[in-house]
KEBA-403157 format. One record per atom (N, C-alpha, C, CB): x, y, z; residue in three letters. Coordinates in steps of 0.05 Angstrom, whole numbers, plus 5000, padded with zeros to 4 digits. Glycine has a CB too. Example, Ala and Ser with C-alpha at 12.3 -4.5 7.8 and 13.67 -1.06 7.14 Angstrom:
2
526448865156ALA
524649105156ALA
526449345156ALA
522649115181ALA
525749555142SER
527349795143SER
525850015157SER
528249885114SER
END
This chain:
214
474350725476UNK
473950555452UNK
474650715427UNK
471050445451UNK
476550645409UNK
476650785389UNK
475150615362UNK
479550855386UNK
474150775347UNK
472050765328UNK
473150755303UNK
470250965329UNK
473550515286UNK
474850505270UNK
473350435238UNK
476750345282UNK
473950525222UNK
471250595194UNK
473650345170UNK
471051165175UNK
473050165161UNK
475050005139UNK
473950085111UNK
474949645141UNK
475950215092UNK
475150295063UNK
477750155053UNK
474650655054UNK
476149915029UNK
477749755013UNK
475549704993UNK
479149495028UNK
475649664971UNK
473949484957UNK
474749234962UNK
473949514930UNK
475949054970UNK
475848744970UNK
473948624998UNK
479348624972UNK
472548604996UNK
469848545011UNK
471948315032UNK
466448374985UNK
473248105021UNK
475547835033UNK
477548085048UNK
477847575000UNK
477748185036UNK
480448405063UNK
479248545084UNK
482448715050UNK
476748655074UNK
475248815097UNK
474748555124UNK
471648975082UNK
473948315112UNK
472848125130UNK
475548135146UNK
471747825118UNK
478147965131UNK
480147965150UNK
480748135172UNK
481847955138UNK
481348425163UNK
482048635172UNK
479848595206UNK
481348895146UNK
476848645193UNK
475648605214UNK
475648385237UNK
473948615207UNK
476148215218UNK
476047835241UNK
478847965266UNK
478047335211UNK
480448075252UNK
483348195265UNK
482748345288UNK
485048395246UNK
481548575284UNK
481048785297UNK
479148775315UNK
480648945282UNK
477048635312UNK
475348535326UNK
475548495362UNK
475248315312UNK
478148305360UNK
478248025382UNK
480348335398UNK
480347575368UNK
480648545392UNK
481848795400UNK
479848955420UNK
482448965374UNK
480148955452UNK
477948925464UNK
477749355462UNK
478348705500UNK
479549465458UNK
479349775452UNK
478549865425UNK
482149905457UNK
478849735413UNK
477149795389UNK
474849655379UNK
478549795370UNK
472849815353UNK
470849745341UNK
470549845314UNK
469049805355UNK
469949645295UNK
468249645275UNK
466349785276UNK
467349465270UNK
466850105273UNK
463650225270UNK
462350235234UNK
463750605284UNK
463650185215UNK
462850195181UNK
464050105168UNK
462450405167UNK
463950015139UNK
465949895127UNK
465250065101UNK
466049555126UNK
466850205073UNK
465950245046UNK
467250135038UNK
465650455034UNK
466650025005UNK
468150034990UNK
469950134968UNK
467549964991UNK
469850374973UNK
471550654957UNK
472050944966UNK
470150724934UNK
472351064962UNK
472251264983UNK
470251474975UNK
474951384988UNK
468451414950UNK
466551564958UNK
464351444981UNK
465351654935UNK
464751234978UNK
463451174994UNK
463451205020UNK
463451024991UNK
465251195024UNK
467051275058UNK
466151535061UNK
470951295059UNK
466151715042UNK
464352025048UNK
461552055057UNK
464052195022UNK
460151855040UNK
457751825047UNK
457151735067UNK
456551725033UNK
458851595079UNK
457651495102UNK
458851605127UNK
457851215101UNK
461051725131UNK
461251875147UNK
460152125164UNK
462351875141UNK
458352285149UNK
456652445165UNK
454652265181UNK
455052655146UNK
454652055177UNK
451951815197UNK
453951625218UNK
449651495168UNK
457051605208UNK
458351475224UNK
460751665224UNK
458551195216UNK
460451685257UNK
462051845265UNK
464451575273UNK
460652075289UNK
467751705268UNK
470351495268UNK
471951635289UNK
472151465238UNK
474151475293UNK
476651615296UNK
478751505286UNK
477151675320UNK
479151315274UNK
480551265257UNK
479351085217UNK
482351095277UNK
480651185207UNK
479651095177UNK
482850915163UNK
478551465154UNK
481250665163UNK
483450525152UNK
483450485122UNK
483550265164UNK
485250645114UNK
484750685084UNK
485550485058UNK
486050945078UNK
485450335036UNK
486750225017UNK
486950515005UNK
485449965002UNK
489550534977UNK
489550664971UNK
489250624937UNK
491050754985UNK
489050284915UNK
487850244894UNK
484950104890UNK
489450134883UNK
483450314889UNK
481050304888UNK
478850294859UNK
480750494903UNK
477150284855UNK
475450394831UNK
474650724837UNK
472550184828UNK
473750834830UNK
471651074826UNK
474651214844UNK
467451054843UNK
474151324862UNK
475251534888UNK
476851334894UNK
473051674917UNK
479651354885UNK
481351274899UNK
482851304923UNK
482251274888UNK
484451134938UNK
484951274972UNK
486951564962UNK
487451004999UNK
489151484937UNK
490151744942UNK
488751934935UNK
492151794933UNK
486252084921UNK
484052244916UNK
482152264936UNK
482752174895UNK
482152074964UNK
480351994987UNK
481452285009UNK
481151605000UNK
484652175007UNK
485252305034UNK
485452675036UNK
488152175041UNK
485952735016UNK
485653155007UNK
482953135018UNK
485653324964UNK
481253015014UNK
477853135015UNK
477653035050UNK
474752914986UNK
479252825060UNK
478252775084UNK
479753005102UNK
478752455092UNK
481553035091UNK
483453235110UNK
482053495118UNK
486353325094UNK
480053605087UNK
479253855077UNK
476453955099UNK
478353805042UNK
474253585104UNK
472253575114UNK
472453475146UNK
470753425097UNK
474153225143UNK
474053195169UNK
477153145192UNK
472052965169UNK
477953455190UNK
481453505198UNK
481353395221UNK
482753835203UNK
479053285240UNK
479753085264UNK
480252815263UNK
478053095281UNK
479252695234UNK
478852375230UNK
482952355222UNK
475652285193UNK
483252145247UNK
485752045232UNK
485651765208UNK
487551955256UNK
487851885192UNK
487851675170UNK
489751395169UNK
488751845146UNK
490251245173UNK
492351005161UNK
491050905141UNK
493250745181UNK
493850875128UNK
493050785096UNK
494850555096UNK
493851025068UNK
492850375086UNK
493050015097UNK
493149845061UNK
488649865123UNK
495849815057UNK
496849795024UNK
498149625019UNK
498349975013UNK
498049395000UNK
500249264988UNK
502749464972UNK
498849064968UNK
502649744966UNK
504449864954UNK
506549894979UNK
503450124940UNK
508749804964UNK
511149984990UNK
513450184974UNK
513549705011UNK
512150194953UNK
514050384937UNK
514550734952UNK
512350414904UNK
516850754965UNK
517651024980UNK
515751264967UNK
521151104975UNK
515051334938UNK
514751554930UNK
511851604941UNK
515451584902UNK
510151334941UNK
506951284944UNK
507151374983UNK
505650834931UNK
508951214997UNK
507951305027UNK
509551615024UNK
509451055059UNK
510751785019UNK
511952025024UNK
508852215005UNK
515952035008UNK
506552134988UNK
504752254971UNK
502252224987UNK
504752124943UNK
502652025009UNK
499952005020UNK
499952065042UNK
498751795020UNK
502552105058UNK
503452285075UNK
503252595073UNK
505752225078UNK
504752655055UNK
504653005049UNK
501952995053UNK
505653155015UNK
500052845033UNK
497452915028UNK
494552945056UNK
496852685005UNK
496352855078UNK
494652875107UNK
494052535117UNK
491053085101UNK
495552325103UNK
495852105123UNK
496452045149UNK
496951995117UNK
495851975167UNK
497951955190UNK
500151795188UNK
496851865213UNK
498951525180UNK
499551285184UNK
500651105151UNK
496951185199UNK
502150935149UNK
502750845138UNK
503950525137UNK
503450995135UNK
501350265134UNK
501849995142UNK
502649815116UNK
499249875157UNK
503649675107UNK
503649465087UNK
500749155091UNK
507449335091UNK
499749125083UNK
498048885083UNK
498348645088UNK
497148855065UNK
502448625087UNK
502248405101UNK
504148465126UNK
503148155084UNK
503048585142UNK
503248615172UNK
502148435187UNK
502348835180UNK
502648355211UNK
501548175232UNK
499748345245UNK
503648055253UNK
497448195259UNK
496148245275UNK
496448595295UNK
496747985287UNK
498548475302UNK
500348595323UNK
501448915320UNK
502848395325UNK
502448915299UNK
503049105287UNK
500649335275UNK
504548985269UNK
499149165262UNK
496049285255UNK
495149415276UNK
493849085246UNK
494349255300UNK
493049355318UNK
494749645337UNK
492249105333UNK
497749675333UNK
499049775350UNK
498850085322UNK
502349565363UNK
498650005300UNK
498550265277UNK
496250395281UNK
498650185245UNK
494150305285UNK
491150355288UNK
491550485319UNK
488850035286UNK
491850405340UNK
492150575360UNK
494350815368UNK
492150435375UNK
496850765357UNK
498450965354UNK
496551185341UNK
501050885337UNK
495851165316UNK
495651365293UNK
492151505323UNK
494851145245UNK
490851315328UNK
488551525336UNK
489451675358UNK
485751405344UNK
491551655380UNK
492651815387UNK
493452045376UNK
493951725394UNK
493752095346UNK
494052275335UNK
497752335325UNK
492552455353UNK
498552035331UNK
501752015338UNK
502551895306UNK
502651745371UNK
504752045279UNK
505351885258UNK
505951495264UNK
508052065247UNK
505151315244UNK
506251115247UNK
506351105213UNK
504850875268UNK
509450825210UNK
510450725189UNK
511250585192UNK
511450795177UNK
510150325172UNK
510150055172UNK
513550005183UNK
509149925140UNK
514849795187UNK
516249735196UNK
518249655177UNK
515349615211UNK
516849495160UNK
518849465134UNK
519649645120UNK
517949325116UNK
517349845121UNK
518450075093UNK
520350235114UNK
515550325073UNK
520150295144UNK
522150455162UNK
525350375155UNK
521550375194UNK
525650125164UNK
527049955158UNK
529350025126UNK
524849725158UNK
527950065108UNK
529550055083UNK
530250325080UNK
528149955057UNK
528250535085UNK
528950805085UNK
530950855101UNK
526950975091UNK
531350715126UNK
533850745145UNK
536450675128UNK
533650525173UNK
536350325108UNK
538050285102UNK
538850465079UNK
537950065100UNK
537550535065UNK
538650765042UNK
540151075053UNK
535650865022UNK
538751125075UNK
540251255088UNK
543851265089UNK
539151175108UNK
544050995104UNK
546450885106UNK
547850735095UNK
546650815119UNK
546850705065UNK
548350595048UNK
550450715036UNK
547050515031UNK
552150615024UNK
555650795010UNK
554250984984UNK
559050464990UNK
555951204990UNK
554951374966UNK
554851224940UNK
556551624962UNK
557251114942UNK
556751064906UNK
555750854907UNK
559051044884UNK
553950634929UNK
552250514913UNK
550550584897UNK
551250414922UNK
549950814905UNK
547551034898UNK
546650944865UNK
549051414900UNK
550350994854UNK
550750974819UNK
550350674803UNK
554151074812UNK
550550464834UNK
551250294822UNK
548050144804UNK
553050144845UNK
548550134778UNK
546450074750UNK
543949804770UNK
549049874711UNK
545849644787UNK
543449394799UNK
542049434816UNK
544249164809UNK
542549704832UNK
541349744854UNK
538349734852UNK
542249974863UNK
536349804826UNK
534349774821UNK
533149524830UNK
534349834799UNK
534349314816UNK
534149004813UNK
533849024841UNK
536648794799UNK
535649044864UNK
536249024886UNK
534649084903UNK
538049104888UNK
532849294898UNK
530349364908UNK
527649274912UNK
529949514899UNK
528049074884UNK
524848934879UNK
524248674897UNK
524448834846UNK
522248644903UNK
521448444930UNK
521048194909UNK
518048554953UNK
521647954922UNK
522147714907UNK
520147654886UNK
522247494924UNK
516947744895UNK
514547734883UNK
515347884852UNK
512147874903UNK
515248094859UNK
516948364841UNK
518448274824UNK
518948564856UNK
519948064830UNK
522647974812UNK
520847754795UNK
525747814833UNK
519147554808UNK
518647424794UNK
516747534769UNK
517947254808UNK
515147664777UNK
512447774761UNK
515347894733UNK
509548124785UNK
517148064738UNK
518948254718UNK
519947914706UNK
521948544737UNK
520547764714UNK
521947544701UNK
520247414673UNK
522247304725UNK
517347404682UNK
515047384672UNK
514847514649UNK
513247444688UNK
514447804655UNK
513947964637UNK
516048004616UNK
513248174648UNK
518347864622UNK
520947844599UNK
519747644588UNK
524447774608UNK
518947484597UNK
518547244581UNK
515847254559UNK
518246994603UNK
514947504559UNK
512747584544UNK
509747554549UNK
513047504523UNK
508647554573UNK
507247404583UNK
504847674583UNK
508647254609UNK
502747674586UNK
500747864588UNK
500247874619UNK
498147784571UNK
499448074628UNK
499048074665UNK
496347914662UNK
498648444686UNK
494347834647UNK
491947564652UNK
494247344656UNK
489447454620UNK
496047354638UNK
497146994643UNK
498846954664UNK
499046854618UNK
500247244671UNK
502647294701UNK
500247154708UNK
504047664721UNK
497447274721UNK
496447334744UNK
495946974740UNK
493847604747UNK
494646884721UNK
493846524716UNK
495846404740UNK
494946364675UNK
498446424726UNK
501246274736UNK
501346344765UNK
504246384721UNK
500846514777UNK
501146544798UNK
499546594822UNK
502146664796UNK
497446514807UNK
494346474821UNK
492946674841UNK
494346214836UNK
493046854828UNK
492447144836UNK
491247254823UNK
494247304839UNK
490147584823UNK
488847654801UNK
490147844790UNK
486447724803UNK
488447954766UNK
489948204752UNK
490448364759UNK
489548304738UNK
489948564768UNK
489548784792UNK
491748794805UNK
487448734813UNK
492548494816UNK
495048534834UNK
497448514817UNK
495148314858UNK
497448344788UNK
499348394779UNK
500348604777UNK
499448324763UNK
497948764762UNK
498049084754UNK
500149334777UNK
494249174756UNK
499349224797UNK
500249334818UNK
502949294821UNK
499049274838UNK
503449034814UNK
506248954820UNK
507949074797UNK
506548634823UNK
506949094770UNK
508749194750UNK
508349534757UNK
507749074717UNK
506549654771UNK
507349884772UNK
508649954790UNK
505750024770UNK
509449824815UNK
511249844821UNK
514649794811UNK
510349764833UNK
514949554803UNK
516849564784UNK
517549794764UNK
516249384772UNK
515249894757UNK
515550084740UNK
517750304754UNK
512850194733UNK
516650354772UNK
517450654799UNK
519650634799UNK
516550664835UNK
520650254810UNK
523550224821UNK
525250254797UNK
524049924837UNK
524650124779UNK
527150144763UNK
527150344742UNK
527749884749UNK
524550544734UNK
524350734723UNK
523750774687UNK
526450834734UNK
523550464684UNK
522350334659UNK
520250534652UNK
521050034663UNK
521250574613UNK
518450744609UNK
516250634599UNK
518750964593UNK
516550314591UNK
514550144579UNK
515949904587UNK
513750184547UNK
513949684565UNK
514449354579UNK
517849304562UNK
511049024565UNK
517849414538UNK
520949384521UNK
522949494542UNK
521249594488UNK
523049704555UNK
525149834573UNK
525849564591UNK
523650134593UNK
522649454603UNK
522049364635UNK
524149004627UNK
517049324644UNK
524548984592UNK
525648654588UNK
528648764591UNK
524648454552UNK
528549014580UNK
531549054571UNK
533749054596UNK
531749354555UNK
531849184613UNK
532449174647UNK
532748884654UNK
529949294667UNK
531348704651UNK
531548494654UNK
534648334654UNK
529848434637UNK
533948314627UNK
535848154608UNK
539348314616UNK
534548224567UNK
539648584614UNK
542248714629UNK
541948654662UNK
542249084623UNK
541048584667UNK
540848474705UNK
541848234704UNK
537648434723UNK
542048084695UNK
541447734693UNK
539347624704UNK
543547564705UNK
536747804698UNK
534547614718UNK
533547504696UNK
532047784740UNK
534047474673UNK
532747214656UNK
534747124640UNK
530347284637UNK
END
């Protein structure tokens, strides 16, 4: 039976995650935190073998989670379970002693096969982000140069939220329009940020507006 610990603050993802994992007759729900200090604390009373990590948190974030778990407990494997798929964030939480690496909107299937790979002690990466790192691989050198490739990167969500934010919009009113919350906007423009390398929201329109995405 592998023993599996969920650290997220969204109380609605931990449930999912669990309702998921659950009906998984080799694994168990042994704890849930919601941050990763918390996940410290409770680990000397709950012993794991795998820790499914978020990595934007309040207080102890997952990337500030995983150095200290590596430091205390070098047998606990980690997957870090994220709406970010920005390359630089899975190659930072990797170096930093992740095993594993899932996106949040993974199937069932995939979840459960990342969670058992990784407690084997075996690397896993999400499928989508494998996937693009392959294709950049094998893309033509000089796409490399080419000015849209940025644009070209951002996931449709991504495009819309940057379309938004040309249009002058505050991430409360993105998040209104798109019936989500702030937090995730936030997330989404910092990603944007990464891909296209914008140094503020004036850079992030100007990008825009030279793309033709508004």
């Amino acid at each position: 039976m592998i023993r599996v610990l969920l650290t997220d603050d969204h109380p609605i993802i931990r449930d999912g995650i669990r309702s998921l994992v659950q009906t998984e007759p080799s694994l168990t729900i042994v704890g849930e935190a919601g941050d990763g200090q918390a996940l410290l604390n409770l680990l000397p009373t709950t012993p794991a073998d795998v820790v499914v990590l978020d990595l934007n948190m309040p207080g102890l974030s997952g990337f500030d989670t995983i150095p200290l778990l590596r430091q205390q407990y070098p047998d606990l494997n980690i997957l870090v379970l994220s709406m970010l798929d920005n390359e630089q964030y899975v190659a930072q939480t990797l170096r930093s002693g992740a095993l594993g690496y899932a996106l949040k909107n993974t199937t069932r299937a995939e979840l459960i096969y990342a969670i058992t790979t990784v407690a084997r002690g075996q690397p896993y990466l999400s499928t989508t982000i494998a996937l693009e790192l392959l294709r950049k691989l094998h893309q033509p050198s000089d796409a490399l140069a080419d000015p849209l490739r940025p644009a070209l990167t951002l996931s449709k969500r991504e495009l819309e939220v940057l379309r938004l934010i040309a249009e002058g919009l505050t991430s409360a009113e993105i998040a209104d329009r798109l019936f989500t919350s702030k937090r995730t906007i936030e997330t989404h423009r910092q990603n944007i940020i990464e891909k296209t390398q914008a140094k503020n929201t004036a850079a992030l329109i100007r990008f825009a507006v030279s793309n033709g995405l508004v």
